[in-house]
C-alpha positions as a printed NumPy array, in Angstrom:
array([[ 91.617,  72.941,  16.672],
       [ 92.269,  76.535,  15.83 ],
       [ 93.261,  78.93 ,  18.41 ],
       [ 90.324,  81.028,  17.937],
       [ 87.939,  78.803,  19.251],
       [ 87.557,  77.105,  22.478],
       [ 85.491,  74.875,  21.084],
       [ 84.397,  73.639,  17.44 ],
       [ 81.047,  75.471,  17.011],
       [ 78.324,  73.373,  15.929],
       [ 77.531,  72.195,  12.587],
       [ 73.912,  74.01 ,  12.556],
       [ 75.786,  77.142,  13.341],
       [ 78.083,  76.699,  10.585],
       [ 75.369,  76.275,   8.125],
       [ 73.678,  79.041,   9.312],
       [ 76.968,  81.358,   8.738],
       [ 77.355,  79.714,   5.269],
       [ 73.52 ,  81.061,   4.918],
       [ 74.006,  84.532,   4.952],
       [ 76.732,  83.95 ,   2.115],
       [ 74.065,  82.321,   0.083],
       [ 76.25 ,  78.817,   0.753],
       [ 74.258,  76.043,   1.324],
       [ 76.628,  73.768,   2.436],
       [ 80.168,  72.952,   3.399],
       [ 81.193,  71.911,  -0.083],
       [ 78.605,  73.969,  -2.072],
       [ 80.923,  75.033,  -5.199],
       [ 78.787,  78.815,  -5.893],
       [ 81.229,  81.653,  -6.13 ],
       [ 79.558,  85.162,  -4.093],
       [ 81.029,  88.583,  -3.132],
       [ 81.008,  90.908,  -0.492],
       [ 77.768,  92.22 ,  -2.141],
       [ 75.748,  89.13 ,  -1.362],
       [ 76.454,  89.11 ,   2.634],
       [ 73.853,  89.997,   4.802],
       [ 75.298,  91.821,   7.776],
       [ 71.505,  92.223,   9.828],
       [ 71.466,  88.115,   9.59 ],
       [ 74.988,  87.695,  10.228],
       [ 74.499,  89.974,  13.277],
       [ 72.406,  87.174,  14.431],
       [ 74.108,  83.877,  13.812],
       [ 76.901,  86.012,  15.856],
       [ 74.908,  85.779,  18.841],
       [ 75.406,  81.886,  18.899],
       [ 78.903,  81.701,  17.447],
       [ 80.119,  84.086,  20.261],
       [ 80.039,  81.382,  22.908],
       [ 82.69 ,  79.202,  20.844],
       [ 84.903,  82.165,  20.734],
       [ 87.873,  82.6  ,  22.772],
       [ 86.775,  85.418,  24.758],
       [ 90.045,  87.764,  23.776],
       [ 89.235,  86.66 ,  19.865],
       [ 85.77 ,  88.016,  20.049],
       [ 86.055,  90.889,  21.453],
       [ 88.577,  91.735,  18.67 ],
       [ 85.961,  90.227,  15.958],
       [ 82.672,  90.485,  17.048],
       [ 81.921,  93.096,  19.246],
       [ 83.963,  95.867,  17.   ],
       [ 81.467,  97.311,  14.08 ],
       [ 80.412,  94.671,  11.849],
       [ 81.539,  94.891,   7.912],
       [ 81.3  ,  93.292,   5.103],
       [ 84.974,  92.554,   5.153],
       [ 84.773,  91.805,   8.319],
       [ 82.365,  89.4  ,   7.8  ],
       [ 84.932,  87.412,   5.574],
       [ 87.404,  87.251,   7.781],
       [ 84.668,  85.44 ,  10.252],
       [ 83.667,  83.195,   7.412],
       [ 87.583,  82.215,   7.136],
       [ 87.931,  81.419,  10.855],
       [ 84.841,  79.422,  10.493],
       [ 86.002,  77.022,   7.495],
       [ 89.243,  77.086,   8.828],
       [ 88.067,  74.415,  11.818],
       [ 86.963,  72.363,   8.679],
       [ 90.262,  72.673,   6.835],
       [ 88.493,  74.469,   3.936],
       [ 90.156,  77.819,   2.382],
       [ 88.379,  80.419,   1.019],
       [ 89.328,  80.935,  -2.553],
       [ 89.79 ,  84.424,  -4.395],
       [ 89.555,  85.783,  -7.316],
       [ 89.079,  89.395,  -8.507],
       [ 87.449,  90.677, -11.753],
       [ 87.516,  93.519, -13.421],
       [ 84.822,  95.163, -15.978],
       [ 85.906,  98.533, -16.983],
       [ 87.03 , 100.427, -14.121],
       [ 85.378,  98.575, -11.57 ],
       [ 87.28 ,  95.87 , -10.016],
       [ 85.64 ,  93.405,  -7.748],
       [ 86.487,  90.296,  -5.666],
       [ 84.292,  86.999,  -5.674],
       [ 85.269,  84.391,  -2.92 ],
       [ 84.252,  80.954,  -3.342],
       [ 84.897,  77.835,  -0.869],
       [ 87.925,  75.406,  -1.798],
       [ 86.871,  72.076,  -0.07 ],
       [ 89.045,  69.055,  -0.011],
       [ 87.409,  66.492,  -2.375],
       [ 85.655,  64.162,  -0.965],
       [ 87.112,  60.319,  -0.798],
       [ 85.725,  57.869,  -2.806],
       [ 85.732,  54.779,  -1.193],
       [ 87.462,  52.449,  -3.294],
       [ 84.943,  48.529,  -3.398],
       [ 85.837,  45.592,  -3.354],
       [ 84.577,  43.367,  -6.742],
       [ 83.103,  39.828,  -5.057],
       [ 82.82 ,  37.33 ,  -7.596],
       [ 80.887,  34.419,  -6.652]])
């Protein structure tokens, strides 16, 4: 477990973070940047993730002003109990350069069947 939480928050809480990122899921494959967060909903969903916190971790993350960068770094520490990364990639179009995240989940297993032949 990581050392930020005391205890892995809760699956509904997860994929109510992932929400405000416009993520639907744990292995949803849609790339978003820092424009799409919602900070008002995050705000929120902070309320219930605060419990899970180690009390010295959030009061350095979530009791000090809320940002949209900040708000990454909250969605890291969140996938990170999951062992998924959070992939970057900036982009530029004329002078404007801008950074789009988007979630790097391990693939899935198959499961490998058996053929019966009868």
């Amino acid at each position: 477990m990581p050392p930020i939480f005391r205890q892995i928050p809760p699956h509904d809480i997860i994929l109510k973070v992932l929400a405000v990122f416009g993520l639907t899921s744990l292995y949803d494959a849609s790339w978003f940047s820092k424009s799409h967060v919602r900070l008002d909903a995050l705000e929120e969903v902070l309320l219930e993730l605060e419990p899970y916190y180690i009390p010295c971790k959030a009061r350095d993350y979530l009791y000090s002003p809320l940002t949209q960068i900040r708000a990454i770094t909250i969605l890291r520490q969140v996938l990170k109990v999951y062992d998924i990364h959070l992939q970057t990639s900036e982009r530029g179009r004329g002078n404007i350069k801008s950074v789009w995240y988007h979630l790097n989940s391990p693939q899935k297993e198959i499961p490998t069947g058996e053929i019966v032949f009868d």
